[in-house]
C-alpha positions as CSV (number, residue, x, y, z in Angstrom):
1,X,96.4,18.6,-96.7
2,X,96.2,15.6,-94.5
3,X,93.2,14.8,-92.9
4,X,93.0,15.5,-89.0
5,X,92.5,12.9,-86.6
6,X,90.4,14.0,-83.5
7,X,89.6,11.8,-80.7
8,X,86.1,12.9,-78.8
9,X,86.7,12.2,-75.0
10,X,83.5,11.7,-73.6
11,X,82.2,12.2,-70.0
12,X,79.9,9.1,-68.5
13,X,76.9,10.0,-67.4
14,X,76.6,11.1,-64.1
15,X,73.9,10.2,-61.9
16,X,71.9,12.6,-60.0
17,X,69.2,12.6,-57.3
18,X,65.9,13.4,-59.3
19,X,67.9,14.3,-62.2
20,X,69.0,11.2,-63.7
21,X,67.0,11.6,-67.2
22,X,67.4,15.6,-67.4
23,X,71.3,15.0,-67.3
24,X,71.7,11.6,-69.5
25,X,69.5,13.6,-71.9
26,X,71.3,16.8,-71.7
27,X,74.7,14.3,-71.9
28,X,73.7,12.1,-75.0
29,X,72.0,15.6,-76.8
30,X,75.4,17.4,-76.9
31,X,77.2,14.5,-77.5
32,X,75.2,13.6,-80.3
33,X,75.2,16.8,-81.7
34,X,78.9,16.9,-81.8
35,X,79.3,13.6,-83.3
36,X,77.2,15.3,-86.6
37,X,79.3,18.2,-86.3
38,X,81.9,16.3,-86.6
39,X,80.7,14.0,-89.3
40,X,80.8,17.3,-91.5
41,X,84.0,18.0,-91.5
42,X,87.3,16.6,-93.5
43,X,88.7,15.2,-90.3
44,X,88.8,11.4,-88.9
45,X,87.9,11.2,-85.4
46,X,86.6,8.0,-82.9
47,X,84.5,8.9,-79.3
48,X,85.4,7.1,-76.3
49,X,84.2,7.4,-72.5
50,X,87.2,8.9,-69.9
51,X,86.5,5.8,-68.1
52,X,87.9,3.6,-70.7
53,X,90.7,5.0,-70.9
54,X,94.2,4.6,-68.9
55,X,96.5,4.6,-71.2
56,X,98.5,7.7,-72.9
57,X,97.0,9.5,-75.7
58,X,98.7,9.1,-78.9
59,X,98.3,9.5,-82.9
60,X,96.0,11.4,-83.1
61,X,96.1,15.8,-83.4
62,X,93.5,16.9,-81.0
63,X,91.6,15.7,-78.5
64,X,87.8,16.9,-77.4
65,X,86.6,16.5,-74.2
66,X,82.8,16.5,-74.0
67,X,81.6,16.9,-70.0
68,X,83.7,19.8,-67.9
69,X,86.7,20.8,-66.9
70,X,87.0,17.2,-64.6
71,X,86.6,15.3,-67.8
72,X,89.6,17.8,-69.1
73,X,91.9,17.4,-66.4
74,X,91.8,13.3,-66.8
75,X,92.7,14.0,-70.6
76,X,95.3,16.5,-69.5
77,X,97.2,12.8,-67.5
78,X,97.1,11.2,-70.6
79,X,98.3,14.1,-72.9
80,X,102.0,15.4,-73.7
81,X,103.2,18.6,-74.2
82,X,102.5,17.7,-78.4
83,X,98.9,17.5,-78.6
84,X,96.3,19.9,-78.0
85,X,92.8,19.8,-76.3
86,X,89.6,21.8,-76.3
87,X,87.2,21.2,-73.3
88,X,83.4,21.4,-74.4
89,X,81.1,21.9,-70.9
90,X,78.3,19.9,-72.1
91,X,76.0,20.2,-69.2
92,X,76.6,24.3,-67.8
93,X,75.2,25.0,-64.0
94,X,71.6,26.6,-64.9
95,X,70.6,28.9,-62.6
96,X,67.4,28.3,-62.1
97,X,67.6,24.5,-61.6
98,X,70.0,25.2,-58.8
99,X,67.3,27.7,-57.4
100,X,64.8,25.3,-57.9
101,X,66.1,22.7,-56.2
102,X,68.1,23.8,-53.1
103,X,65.9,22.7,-50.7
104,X,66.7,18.9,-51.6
105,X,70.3,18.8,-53.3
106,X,73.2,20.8,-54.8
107,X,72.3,20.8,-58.5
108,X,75.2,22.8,-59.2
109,X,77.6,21.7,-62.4
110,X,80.9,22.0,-63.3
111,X,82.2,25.7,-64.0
112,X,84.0,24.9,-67.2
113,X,86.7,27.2,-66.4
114,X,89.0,25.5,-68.9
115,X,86.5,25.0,-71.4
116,X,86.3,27.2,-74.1
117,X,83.4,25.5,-75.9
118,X,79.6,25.0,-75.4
119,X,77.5,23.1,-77.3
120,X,75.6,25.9,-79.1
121,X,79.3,27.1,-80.4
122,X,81.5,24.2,-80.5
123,X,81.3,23.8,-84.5
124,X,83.0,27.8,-85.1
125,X,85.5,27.3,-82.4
126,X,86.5,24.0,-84.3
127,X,86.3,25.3,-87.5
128,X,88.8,28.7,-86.2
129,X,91.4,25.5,-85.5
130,X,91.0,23.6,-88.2
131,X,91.4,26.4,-90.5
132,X,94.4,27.8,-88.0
133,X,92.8,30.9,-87.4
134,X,93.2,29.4,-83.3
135,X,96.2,28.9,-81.7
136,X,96.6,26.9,-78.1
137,X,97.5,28.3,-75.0
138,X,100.1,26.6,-72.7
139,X,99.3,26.1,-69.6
140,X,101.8,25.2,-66.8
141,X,101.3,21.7,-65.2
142,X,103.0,20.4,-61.8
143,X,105.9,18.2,-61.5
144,X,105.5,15.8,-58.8
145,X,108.3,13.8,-57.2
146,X,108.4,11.2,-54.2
147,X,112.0,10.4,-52.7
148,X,113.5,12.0,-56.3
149,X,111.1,9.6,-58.1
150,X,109.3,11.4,-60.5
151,X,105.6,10.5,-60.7
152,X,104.2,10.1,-63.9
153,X,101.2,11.9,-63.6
154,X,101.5,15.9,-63.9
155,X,99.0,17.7,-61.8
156,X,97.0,20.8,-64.0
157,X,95.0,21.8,-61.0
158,X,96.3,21.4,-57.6
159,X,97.8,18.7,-55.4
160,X,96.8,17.7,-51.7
161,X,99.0,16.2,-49.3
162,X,97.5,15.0,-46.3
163,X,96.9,12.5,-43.3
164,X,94.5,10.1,-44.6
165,X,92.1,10.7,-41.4
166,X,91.1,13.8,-42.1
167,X,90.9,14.5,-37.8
168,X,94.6,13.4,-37.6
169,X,97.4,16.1,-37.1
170,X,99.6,16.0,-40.3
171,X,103.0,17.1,-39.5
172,X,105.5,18.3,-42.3
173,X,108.6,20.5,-42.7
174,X,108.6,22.6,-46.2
175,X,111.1,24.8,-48.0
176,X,111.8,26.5,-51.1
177,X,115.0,25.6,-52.9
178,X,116.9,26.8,-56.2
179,X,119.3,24.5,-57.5
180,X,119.3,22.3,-54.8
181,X,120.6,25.3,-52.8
182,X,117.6,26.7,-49.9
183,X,115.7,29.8,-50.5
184,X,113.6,29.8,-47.6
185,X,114.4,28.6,-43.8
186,X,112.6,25.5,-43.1
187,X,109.0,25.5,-42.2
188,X,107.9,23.1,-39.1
189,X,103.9,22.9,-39.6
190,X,101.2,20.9,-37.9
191,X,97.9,21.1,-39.6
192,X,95.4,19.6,-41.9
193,X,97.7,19.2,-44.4
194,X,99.2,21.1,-47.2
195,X,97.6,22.0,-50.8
196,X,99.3,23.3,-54.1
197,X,97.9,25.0,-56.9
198,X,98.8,25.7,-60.0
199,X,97.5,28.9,-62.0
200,X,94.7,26.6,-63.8
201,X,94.1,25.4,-60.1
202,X,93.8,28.9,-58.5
203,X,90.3,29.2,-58.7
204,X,89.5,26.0,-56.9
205,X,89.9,24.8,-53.5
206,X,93.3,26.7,-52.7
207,X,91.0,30.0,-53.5
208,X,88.2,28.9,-51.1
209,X,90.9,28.4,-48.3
210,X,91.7,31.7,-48.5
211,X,94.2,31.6,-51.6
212,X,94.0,34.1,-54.6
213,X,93.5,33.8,-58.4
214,X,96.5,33.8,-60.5
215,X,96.7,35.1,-64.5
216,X,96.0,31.8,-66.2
217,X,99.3,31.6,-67.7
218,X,101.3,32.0,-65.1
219,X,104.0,29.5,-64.2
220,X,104.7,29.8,-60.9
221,X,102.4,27.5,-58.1
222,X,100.6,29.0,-55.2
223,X,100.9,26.9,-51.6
224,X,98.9,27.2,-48.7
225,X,99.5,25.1,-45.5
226,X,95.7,23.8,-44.4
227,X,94.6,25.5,-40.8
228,X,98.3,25.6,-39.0
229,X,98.0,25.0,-35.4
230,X,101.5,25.5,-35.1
231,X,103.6,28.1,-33.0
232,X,104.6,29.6,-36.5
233,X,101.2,29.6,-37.8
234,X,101.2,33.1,-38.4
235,X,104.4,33.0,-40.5
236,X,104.1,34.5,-43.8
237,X,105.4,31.5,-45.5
238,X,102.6,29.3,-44.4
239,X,101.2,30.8,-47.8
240,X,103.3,31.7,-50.8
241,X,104.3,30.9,-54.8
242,X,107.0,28.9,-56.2
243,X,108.5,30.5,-58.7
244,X,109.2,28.4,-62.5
245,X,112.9,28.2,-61.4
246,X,112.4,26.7,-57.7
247,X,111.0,23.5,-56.4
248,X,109.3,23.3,-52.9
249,X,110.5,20.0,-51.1
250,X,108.3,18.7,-47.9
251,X,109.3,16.3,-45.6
252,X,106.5,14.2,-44.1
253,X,106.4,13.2,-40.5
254,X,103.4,10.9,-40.0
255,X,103.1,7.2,-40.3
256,X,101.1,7.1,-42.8
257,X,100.3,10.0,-45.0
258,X,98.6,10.5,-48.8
259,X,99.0,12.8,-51.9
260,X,95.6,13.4,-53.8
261,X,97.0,15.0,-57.8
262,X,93.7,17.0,-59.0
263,X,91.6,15.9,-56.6
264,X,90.8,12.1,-55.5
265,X,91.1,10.1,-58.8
266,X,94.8,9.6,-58.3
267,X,95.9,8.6,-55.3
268,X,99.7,7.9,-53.8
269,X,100.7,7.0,-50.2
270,X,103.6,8.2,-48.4
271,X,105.2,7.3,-45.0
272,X,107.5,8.5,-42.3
273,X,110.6,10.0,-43.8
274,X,109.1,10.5,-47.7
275,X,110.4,13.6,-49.4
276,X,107.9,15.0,-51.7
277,X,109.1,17.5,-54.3
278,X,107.0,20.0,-56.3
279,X,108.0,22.2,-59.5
280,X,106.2,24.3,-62.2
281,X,108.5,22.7,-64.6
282,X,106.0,19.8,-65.8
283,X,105.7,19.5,-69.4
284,X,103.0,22.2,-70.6
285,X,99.1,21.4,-72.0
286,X,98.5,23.0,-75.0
287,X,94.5,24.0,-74.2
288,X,92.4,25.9,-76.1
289,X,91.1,28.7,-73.7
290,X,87.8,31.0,-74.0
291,X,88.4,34.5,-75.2
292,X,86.8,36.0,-71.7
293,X,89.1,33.6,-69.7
294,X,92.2,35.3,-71.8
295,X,90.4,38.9,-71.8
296,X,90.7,38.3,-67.8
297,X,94.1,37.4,-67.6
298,X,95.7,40.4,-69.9
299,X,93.6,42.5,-67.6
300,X,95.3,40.7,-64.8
301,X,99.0,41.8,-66.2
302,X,98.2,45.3,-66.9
């Protein structure tokens, strides 16, 4: 059997108030500890940091991110529909440093929604794939289109499309189409702008505004228009899904305007008259997900 080849994705070390040495150490610790792991096993594997790298993921037959599920979704623009990944949250929100701290700073961490690995179990959850007794899930990803130009990089959490001064009035126009043919009338907002999940995404921002949580392997996309001031603002379809077969098209009527893909690391501007399209029909990640996190979504079905 031919050896795998993993490449360990690592997460730079982040720099917080008063916690500087607690995280590096935490950082380095389950780093380290993976690299042995790793060392263990028939495979052949190379670590690099997320920051290093820009250009698409190849040759190799999984990939291991080591930080949270930010450090996953910059693999996930590198990654095709081929290879699979497996998110390892190497420094967890702990309770009681959050409690102890609040008076000064937000110690919270990343979630690690999407990861289904910790430090303290990463070596049987790579040993269940590397003896296929582990399969991937696929989760769907965002197609994202400016003017029919598709933009290379798929979004696995959400989108935002907005004036770039936050206190400026975006305005917009939206629809649902099938085909090319409308579905939905067309949608005249003003507001703060307009944000799109996808199911991975559906437990971030878009569910703090007010959105809901989708089963994880759903492949439809959930929109919400950002705090409509418009006459139609109570219209139903200032909030909706978008269906696998449909894309939702937006017309953008502000000078200037810009579209954040999973969050503010990628960044494209748009301008009077740009017509943004959206689809569910991006290629799909193959992620390795938790047991809970798929526990929660058959419950979800049922």
């Amino acid at each position: 059997m031919a050896r795998r080849r993993l490449l360990l994705l690592l997460k730079p070390l982040d720099v917080y108030p008063s916690l500087e040495t607690s995280v590096q150490t935490t950082t380095t610790s389950s780093a380290n500890r993976q690299k042995n792991t790793l060392e263990k096993k028939a495979v052949d594997w190379k670590a690099t940091f997320r920051s290093g790298l820009h250009k698409p993921i190849r040759n190799v037959d999984l990939v291991i991110t080591v930080g949270g599920d930010g450090t996953l979704l910059q693999a996930s623009h590198l990654l095709d529909d081929k290879i699979p990944v497996l998110g390892l949250n190497s420094d967890p929100t702990r309770p009681e440093e959050v409690a102890e701290l609040s008076e000064e700073f937000d110690a919270t961490r990343s979630t690690g929604y999407l990861c289904a690995a910790t430090a303290d179990n990463f070596e049987q959850i790579l040993n269940d794939i590397l003896e296929n007794r582990s399969e991937p899930c696929e989760l769907a990803r965002m197609a994202v289109s400016v003017n029919s130009n598709l933009i290379s990089t798929s979004a696995l959490n959400d989108i935002l499309l907005a004036h770039p001064c936050p206190a400026t009035v975006s305005r917009f126009s939206l629809r649902t189409k099938k085909d090319g043919e409308p579905l939905s009338s067309l949608l005249h907002c003003r507001s703060s702008g307009l944000r799109v999940s996808t199911a991975a995404g559906s437990t971030a921002a878009i569910h703090s505004a007010g959105g809901f949580t989708m089963p994880i392997l759903s492949k439809e996309l959930q929109y919400m228009v950002r705090e409509p001031i418009s006459a139609e603002a109570t219209s139903e379809l200032m909030s909706g899904l978008v269906k696998s077969s449909e894309t939702m098209e937006v017309s953008w009527f502000c000078r200037e305007g810009v579209l954040y893909i999973d969050g503010s690391h990628v960044v494209h501007s748009i301008q009077l008259g740009d017509t943004i399209q959206l689809s569910p029909r991006a290629p799909l990640l193959k992620v390795y997900l938790s047991p809970d996190l798929l526990s929660r979504n058959q419950q979800a079905n049922i």
